[in-house]
C-alpha atoms as one frame of an Amber mdcrd trajectory, in Angstrom:
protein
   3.301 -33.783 -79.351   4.742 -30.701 -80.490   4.913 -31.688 -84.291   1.563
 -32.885 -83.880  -0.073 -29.913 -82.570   1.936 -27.969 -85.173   0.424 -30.257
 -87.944  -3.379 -29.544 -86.641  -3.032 -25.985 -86.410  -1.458 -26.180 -90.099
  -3.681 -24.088 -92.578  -3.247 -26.732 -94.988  -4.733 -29.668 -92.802  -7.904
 -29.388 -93.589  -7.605 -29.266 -97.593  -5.042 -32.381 -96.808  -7.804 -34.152
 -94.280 -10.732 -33.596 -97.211  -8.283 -35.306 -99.952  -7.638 -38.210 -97.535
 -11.257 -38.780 -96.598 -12.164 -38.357-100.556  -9.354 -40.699-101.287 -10.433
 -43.566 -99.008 -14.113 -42.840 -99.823 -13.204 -43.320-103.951 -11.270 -46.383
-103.078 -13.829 -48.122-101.320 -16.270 -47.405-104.034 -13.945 -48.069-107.278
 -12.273 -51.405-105.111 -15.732 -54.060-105.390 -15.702 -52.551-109.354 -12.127
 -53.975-109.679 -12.615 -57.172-107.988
């Protein structure tokens, strides 16, 4: 889509992509410590 294409070509999407990835990466680690 337009929006879409608009949010890949976004300067910011990679900095945004890298705090996602780092996000799901910490939860998976700190998530078996919790249980």
């Amino acid at each position: 889509t337009r929006v879409g294409n608009y949010l890949l070509n976004h300067p910011f999407m990679l900095p945004g992509l890298g705090g996602v990835i780092a996000g799901v990466t910490f939860g998976f680690v700190i998530a078996p410590m919790m249980v």
